[in-house]
C-alpha positions as CSV (number, residue, x, y, z in Angstrom):
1,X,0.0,0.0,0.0
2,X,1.4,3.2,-1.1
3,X,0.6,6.3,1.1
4,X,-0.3,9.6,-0.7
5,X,1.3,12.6,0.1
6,X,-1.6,13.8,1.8
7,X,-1.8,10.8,4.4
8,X,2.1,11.5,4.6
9,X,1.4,14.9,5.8
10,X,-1.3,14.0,8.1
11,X,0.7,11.3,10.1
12,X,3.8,14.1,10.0
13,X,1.2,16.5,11.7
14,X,-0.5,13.9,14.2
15,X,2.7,12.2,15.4
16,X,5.9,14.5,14.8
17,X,5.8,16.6,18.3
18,X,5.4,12.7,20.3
19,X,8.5,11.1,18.0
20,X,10.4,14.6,18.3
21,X,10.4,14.2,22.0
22,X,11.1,10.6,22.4
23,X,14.1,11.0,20.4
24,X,14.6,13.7,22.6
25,X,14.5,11.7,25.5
26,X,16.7,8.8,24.1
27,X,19.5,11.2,22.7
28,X,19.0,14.2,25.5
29,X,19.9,17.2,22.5
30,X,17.9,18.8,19.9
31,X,20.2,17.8,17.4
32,X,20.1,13.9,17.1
33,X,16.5,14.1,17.9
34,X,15.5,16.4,14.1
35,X,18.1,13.9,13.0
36,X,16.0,10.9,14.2
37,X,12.8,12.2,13.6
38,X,12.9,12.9,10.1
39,X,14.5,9.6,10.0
40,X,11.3,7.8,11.3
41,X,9.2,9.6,8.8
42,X,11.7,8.7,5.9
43,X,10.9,5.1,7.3
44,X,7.1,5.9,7.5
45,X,7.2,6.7,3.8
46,X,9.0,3.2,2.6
47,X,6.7,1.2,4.8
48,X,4.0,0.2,2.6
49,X,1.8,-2.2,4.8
50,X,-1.7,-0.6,6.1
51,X,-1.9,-0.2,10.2
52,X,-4.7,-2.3,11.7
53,X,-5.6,0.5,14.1
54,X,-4.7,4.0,15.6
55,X,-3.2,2.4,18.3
56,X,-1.0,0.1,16.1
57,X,0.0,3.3,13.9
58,X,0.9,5.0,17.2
59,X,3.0,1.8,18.5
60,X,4.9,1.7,14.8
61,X,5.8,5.0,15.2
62,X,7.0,4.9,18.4
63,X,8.7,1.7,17.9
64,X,10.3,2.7,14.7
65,X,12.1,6.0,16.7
66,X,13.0,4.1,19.7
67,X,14.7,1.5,17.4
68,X,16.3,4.3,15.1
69,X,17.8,5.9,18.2
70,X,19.1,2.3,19.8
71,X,20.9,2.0,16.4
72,X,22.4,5.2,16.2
73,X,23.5,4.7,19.9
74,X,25.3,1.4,18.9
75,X,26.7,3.0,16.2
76,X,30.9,2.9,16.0
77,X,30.4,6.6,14.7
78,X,28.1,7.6,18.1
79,X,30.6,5.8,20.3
80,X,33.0,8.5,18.8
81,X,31.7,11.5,19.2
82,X,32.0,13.4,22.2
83,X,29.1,15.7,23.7
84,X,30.2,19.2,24.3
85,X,27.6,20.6,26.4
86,X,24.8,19.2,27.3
87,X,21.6,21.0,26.2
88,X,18.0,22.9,27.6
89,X,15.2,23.3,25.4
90,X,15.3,26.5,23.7
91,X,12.8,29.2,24.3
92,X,10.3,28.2,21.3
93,X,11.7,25.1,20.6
94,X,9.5,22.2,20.2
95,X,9.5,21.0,24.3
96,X,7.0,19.6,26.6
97,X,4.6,22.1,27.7
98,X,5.3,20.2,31.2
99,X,9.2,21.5,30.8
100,X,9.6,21.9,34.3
101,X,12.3,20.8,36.8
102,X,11.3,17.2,37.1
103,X,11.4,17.3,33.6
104,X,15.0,18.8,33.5
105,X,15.9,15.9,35.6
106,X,14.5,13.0,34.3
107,X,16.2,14.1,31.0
108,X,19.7,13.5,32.8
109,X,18.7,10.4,33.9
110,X,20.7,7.4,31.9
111,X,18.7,6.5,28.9
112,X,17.5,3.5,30.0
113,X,15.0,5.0,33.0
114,X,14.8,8.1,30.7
115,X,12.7,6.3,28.4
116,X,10.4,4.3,30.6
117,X,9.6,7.2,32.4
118,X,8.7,9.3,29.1
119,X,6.4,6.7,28.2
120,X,4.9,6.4,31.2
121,X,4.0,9.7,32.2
122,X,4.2,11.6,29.2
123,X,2.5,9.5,26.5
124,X,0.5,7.6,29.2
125,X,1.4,4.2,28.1
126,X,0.7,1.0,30.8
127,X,3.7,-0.9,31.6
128,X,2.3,-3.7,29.4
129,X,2.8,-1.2,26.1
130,X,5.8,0.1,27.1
131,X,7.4,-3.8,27.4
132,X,5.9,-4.5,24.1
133,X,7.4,-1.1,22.5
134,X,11.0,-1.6,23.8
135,X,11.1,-5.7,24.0
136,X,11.5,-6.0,27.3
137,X,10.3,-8.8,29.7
138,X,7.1,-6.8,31.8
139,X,8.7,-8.1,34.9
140,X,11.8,-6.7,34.3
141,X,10.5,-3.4,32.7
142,X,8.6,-3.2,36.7
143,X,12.1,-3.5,37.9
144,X,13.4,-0.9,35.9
145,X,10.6,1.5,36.2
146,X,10.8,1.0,40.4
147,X,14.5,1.7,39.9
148,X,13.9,4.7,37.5
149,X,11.9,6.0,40.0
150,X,14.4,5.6,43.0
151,X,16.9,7.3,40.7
152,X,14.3,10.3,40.1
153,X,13.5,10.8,43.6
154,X,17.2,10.6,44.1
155,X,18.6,13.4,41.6
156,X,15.5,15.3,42.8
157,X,17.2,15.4,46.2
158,X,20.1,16.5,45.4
C-alpha cells in the first residue's frame, strides 16, 4: 500500500511533536532528535503495509524511533563523538509544555530510566505497552521502572 502525500502529511502532523520528543529523550539534545525524527518519517514513507488500528499506527511509530535511536546509539560513529555541552530546550523550541524541573531531571537520567519514564507519564502508556514497545520482559520493565523512579527521587534530592 502506497501512502499519498496527503496521508504523509497527516501522520507528520498527528505524530511529529510525540517522536520529536522521544528521540529527545533517548538522545537528551535537539540535534540527534530532528536527525531521528525525520529519519522515522523517511521510514514511514517506505513502509507500505496498512496499520490495523490507531493504536497500532501510534505503537509503529513509536517503535520505529525508539529502534532508530538504539541503532544510532550502537553506532561505531556515536561511540565517537564526544558531547560538548549538554543542552536545555530552547525558548520556542518544540519541548513539553510540562518543561519543568522534574522534567530537566528526568532528561539526565541514563537512557534507559529516561525512556520508561517518558512513556509512562508523558504519553500515558501501561507498563504492558511500554514492554511490548522496547522488548522487554514486563517483569523486568517493573524493575526498571521502580528503579527509575528511585533514581528520580534521588537526583530530585540533590
Amino acid at each position: 500500500m502506497k501512502r499519498t502525500q496527503n496521508e504523509i502529511l497527516a501522520l507528520y502532523d498527528k505524530y511529529y511533536e510525540m517522536v520529536w520528543r522521544i528521540c529527545l529523550v533517548r538522545f537528551g539534545n535537539s540535534h540527534d532528535a530532528y536527525d531521528a525524527t525525520q529519519e522515522t518519517f523517511i521510514r514511514l514513507m517506505n513502509y507500505n503495509k496498512s496499520f490495523q488500528s490507531e493504536e497500532h499506527e501510534k505503537a509503529w511509530m513509536i517503535r520505529t524511533a525508539v529502534n532508530y535511536c538504539k541503532d544510532v546509539m550502537k553506532s561505531a560513529r556515536r561511540k565517537r563523538e564526544i558531547c560538548l555541552e549538554s543542552e536545555k530546550p530552547q525558548e520556542g523550541g518544540m519541548v513539553p509544555q510540562e518543561y519543568s524541573e522534574v522534567y530537566e531531571t528526568m532528561m539526565e537520567l541514563p537512557e534507559k530510566y529516561r525512556v520508561i519514564l517518558y512513556l509512562h507519564y508523558y504519553e500515558w502508556y501501561s507498563m504492558k505497552e511500554i514492554a511490548e514497545i522496547l522488548e522487554l520482559n514486563e517483569s523486568s520493565l517493573r524493575s526498571r521502572f521502580a528503579r527509575a523512579k528511585e533514581v528520580m527521587k534521588e537526583y530530585l534530592e540533590e
